[in-house]
C-alpha positions in Angstrom: 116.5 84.4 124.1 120.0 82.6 124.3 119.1 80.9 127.2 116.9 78.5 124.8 117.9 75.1 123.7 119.0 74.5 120.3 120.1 77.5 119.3 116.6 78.7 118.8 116.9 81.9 121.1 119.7 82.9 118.9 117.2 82.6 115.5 114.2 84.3 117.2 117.0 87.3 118.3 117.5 87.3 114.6 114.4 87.6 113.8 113.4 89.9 116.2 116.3 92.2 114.6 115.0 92.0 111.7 111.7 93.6 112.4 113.7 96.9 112.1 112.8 96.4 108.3 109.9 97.6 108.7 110.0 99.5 112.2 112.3 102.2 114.0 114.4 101.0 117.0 111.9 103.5 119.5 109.0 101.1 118.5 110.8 98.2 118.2 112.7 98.9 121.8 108.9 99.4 123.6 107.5 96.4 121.4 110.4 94.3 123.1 109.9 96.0 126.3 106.0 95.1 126.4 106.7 92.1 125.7 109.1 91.1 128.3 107.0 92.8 130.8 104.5 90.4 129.8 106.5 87.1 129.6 106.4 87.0 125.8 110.2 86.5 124.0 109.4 85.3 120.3 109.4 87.5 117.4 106.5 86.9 115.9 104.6 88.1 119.4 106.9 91.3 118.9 105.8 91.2 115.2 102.2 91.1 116.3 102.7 93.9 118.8 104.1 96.1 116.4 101.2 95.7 114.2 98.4 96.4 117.0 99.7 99.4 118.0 100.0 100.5 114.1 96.3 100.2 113.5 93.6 103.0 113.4 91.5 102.7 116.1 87.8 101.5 115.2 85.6 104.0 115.6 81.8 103.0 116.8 79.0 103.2 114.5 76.4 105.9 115.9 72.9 105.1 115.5 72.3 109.4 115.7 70.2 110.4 112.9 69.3 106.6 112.0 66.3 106.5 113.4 64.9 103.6 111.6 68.1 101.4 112.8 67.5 101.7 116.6 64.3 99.5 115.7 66.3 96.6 114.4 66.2 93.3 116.8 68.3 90.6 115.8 67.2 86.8 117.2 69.6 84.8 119.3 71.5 82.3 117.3 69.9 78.5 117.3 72.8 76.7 118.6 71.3 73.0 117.9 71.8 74.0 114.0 75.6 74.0 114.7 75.0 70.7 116.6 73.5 69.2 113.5 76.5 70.7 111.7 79.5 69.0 114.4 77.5 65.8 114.6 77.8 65.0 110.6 74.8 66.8 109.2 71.1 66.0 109.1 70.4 62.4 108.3 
């Protein structure tokens, strides 16, 4: 991060510190480490990795003992309406 002009390697070190706020130095050290393994240096890629690997995992929505559900079809979207939308509206 020093290596970048400007000084700005020095700020996003900063920053990147300052994610121990709101993190222990464990998460924050594999965080980094992720990171780096992936070419990523900035904090607020760190930031964002922290978070992800906070969050409950979604659990899927069963359809057992919804009988009636399994019935539902949905229709394909109709892209031209979001041509008329991109191309100023209907005239």
């Amino acid at each position: 991060m020093e290596t970048e002009p400007e000084g700005l390697g020095t700020r996003e070190y900063i920053r990147t510190l300052r994610l121990l706020e709101s993190c222990s130095i464990p998460e924050l050290s594999r965080a980094v480490e992720y990171a780096l393994d992936i070419g990523i240096h900035d904090a607020d890629s760190i930031r964002v990795i922290l978070e992800h690997r906070r969050e409950a995992a979604v659990g899927l929505f069963s359809l057992d003992g919804r009988p009636h559900l399994k019935t539902v079809a949905v229709t394909k979207t109709n892209l031209s309406a979001y041509q008329t939308l991109l191309a100023g509206g209907p005239s």
